[in-house]
OpenMM code with the backbone's topology and positions (N, CA, C; nanometers):
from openmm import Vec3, app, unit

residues = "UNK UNK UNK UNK UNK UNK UNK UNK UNK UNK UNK UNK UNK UNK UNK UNK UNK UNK UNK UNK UNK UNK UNK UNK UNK UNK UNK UNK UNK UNK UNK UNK UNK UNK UNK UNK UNK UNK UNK UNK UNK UNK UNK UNK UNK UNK UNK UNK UNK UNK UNK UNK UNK UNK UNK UNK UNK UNK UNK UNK UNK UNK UNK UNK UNK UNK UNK UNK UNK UNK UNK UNK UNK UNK UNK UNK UNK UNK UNK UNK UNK UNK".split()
positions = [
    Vec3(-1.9653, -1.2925, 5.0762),
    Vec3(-1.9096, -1.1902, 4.9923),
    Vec3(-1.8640, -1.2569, 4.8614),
    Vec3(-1.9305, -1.1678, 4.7156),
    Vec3(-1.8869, -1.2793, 4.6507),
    Vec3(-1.7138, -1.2361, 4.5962),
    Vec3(-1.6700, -1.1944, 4.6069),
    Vec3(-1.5462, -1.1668, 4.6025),
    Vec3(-1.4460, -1.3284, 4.6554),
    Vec3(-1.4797, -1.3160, 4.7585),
    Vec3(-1.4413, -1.4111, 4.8194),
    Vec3(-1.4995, -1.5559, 4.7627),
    Vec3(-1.5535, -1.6167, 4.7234),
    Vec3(-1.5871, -1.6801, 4.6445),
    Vec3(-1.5500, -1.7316, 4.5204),
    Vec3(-1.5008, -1.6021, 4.4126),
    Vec3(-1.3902, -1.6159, 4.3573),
    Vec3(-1.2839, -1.6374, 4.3904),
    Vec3(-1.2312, -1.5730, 4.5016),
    Vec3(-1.0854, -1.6227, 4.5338),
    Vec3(-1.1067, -1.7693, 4.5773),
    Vec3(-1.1470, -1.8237, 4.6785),
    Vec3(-1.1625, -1.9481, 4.6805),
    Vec3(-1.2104, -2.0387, 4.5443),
    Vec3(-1.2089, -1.9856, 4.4365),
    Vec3(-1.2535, -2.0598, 4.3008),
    Vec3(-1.1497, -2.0307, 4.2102),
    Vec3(-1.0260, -2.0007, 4.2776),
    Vec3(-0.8710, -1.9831, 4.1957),
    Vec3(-0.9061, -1.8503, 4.0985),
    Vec3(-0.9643, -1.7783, 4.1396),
    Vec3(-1.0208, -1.6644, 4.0468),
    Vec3(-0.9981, -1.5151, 4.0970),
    Vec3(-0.8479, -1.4650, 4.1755),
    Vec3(-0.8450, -1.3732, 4.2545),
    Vec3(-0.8960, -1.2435, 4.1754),
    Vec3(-0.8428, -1.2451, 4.0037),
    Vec3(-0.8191, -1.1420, 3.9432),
    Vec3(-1.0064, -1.0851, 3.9034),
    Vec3(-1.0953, -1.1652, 3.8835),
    Vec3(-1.2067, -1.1427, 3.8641),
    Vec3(-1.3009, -1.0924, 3.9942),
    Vec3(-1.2423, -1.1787, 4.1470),
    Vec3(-1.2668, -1.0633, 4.2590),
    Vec3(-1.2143, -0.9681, 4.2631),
    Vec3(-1.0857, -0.9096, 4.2222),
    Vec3(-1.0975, -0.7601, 4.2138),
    Vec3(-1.1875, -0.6856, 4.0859),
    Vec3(-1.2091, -0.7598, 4.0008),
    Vec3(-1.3028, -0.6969, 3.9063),
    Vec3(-1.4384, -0.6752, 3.9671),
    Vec3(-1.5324, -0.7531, 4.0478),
    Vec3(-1.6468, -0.7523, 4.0996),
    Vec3(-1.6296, -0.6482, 4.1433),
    Vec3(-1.5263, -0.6362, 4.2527),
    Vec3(-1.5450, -0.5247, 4.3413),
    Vec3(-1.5413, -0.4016, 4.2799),
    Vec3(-1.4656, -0.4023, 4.2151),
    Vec3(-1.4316, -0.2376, 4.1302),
    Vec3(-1.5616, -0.1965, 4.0446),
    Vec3(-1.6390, -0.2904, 3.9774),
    Vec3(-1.7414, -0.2546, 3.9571),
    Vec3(-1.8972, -0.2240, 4.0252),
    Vec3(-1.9166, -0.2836, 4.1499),
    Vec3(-1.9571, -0.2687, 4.2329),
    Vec3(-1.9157, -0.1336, 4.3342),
    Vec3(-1.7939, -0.0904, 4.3169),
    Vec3(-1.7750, 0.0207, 4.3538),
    Vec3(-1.8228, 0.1530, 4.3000),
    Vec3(-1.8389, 0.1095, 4.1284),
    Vec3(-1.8592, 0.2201, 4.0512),
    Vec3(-2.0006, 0.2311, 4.0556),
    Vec3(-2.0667, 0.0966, 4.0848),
    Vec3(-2.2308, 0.1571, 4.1178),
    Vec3(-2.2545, 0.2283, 4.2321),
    Vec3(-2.2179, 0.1574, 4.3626),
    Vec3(-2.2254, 0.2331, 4.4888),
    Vec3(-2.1332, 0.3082, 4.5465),
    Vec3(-2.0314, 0.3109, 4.5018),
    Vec3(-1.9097, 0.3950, 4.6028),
    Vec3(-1.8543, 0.3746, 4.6920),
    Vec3(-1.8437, 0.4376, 4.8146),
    Vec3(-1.7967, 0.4026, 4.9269),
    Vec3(-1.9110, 0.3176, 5.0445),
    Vec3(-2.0242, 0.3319, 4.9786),
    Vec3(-2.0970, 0.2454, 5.0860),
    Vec3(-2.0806, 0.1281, 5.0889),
    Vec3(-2.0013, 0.0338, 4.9621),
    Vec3(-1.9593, -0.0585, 4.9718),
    Vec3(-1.8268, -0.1233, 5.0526),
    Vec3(-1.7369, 0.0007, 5.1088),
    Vec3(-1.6841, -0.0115, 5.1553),
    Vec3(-1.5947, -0.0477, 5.2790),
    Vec3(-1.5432, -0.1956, 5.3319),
    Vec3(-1.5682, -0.1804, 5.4618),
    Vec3(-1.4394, -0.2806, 5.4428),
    Vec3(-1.3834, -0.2768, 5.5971),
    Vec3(-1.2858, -0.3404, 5.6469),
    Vec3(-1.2452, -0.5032, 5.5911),
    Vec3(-1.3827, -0.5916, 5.6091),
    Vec3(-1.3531, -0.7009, 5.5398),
    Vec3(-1.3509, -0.7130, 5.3836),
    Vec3(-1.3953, -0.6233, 5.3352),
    Vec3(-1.3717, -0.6049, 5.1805),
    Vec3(-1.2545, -0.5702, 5.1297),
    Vec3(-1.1894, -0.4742, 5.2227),
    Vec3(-1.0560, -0.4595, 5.1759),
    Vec3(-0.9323, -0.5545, 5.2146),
    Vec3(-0.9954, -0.6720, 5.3183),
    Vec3(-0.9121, -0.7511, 5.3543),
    Vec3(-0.8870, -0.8491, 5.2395),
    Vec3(-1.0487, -0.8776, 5.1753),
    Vec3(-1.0518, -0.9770, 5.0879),
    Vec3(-0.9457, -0.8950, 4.9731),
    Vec3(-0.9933, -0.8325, 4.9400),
    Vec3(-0.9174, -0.7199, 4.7981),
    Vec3(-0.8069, -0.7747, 4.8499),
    Vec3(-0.7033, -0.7648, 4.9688),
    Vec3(-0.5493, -0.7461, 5.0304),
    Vec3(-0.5447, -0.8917, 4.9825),
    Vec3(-0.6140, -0.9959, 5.0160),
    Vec3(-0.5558, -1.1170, 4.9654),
    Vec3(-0.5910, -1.1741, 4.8238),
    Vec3(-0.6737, -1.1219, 4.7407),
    Vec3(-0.7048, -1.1442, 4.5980),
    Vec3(-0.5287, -1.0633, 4.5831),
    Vec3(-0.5050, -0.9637, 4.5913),
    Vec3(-0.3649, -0.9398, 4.5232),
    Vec3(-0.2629, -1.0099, 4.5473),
    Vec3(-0.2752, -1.0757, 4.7106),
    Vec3(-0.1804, -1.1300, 4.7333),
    Vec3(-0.1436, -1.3003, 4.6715),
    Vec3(-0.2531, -1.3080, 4.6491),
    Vec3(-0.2781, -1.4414, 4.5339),
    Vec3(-0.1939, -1.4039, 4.3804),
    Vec3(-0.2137, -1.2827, 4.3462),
    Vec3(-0.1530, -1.2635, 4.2265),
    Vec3(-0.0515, -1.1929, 4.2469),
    Vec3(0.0417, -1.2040, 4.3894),
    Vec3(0.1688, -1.2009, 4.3947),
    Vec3(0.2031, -0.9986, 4.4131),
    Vec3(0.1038, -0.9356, 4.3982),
    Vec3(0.1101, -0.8014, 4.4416),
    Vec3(0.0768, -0.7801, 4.5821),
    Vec3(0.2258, -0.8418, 4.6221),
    Vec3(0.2298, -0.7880, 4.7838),
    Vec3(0.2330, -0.6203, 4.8430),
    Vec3(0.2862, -0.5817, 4.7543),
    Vec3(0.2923, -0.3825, 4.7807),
    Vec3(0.1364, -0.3371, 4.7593),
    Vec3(0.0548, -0.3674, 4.6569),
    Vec3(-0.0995, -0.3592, 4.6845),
    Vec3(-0.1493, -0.4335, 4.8357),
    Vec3(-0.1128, -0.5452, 4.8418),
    Vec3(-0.1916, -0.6286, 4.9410),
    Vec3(-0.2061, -0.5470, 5.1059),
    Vec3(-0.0794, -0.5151, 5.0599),
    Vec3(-0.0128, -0.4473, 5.2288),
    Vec3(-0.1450, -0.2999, 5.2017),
    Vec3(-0.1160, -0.2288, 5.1439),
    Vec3(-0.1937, -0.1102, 5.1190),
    Vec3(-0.3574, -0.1292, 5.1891),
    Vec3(-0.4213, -0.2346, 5.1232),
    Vec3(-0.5587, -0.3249, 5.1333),
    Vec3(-0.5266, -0.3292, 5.2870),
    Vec3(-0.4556, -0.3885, 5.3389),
    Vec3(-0.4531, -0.4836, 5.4638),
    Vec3(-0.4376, -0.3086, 5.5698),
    Vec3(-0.3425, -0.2350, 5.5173),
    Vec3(-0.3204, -0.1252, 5.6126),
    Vec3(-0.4503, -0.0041, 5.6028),
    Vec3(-0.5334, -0.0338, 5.4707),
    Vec3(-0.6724, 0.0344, 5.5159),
    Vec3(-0.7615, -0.0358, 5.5805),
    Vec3(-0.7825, -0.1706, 5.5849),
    Vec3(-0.8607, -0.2131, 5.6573),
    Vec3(-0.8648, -0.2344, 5.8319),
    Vec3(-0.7324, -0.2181, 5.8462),
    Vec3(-0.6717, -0.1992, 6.0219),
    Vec3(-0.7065, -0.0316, 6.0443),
    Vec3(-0.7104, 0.0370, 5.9620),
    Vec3(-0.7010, 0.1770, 5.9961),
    Vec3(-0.8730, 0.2235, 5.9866),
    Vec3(-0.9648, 0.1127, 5.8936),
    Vec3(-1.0961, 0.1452, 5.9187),
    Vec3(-1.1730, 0.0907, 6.0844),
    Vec3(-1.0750, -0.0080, 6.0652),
    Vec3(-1.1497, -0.1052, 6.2507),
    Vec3(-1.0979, -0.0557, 6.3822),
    Vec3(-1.0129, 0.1128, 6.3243),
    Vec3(-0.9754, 0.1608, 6.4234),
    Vec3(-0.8627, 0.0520, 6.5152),
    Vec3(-0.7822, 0.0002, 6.4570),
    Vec3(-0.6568, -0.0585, 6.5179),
    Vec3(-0.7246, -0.2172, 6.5688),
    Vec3(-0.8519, -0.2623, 6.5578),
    Vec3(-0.8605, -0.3742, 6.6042),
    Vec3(-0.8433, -0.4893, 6.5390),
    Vec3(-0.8575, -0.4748, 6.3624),
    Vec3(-0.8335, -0.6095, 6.3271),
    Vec3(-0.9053, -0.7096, 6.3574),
    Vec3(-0.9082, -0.8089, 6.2894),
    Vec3(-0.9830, -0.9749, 6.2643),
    Vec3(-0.8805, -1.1042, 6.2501),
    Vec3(-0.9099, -1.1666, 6.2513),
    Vec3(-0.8465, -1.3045, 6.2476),
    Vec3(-0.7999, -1.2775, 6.1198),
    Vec3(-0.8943, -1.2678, 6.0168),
    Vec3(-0.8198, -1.2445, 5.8283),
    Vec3(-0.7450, -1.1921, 5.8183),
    Vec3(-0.7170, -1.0704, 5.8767),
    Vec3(-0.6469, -0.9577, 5.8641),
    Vec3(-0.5098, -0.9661, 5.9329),
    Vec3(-0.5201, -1.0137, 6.0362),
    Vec3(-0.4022, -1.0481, 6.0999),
    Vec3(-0.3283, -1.2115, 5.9901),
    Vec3(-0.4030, -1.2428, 5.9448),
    Vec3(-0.3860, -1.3697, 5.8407),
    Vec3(-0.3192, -1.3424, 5.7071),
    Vec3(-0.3528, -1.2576, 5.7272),
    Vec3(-0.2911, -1.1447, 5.5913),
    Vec3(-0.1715, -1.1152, 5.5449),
    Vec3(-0.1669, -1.0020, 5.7104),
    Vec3(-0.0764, -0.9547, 5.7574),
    Vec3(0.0919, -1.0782, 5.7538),
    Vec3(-0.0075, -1.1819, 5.8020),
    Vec3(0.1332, -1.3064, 5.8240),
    Vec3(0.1980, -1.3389, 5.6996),
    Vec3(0.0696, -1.3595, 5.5960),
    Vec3(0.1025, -1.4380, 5.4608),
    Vec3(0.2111, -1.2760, 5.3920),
    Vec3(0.1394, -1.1671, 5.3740),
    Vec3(0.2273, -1.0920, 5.3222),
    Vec3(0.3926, -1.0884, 5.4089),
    Vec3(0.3888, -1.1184, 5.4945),
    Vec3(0.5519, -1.1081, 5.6211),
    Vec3(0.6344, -1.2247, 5.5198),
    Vec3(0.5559, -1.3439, 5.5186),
    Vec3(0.5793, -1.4834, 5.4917),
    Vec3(0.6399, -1.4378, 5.3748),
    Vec3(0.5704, -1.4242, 5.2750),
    Vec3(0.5814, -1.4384, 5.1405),
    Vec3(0.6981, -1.3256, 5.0557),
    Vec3(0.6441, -1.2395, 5.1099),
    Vec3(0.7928, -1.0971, 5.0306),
    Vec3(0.8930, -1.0969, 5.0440),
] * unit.nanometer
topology = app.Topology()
chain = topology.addChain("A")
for resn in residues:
    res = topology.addResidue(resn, chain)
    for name in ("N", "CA", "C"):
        topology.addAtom(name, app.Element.getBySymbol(name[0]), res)
């Protein structure tokens, strides 16, 4: 995902730009649980924990309550950090 890619390249603010534009070509088919996890921690990199949580609480609510390792990773760093 290249989102993720940026964030691992100290570049959170330009993975949310990918995505948002990538959204505006396809819409919601782009849309999926680990994308919004990544989105939850690109904000949480730039310190918007009240976005991050938002990201992190749609992506638990798309996997139908099951969650991923990231997500639950998330979940910790936003607890940790606010």
């Amino acid at each position: 995902m290249i989102s993720s890619a940026y964030r691992k390249s100290n570049m959170p603010q330009k993975a949310l730009e990918v995505v948002v534009e990538y959204y505006k070509l396809y819409g919601d088919k782009v849309v999926s649980a680990a994308l919004l996890t990544s989105n939850g921690e690109a904000y949480a990199d730039l310190g918007n924990y009240d976005r991050a949580m938002m990201m992190a609480n749609s992506a638990y609510a798309m996997t139908g309550g099951k969650g991923s390792d990231e997500l639950s990773a998330l979940y910790g760093r936003i607890k940790k950090d606010m």
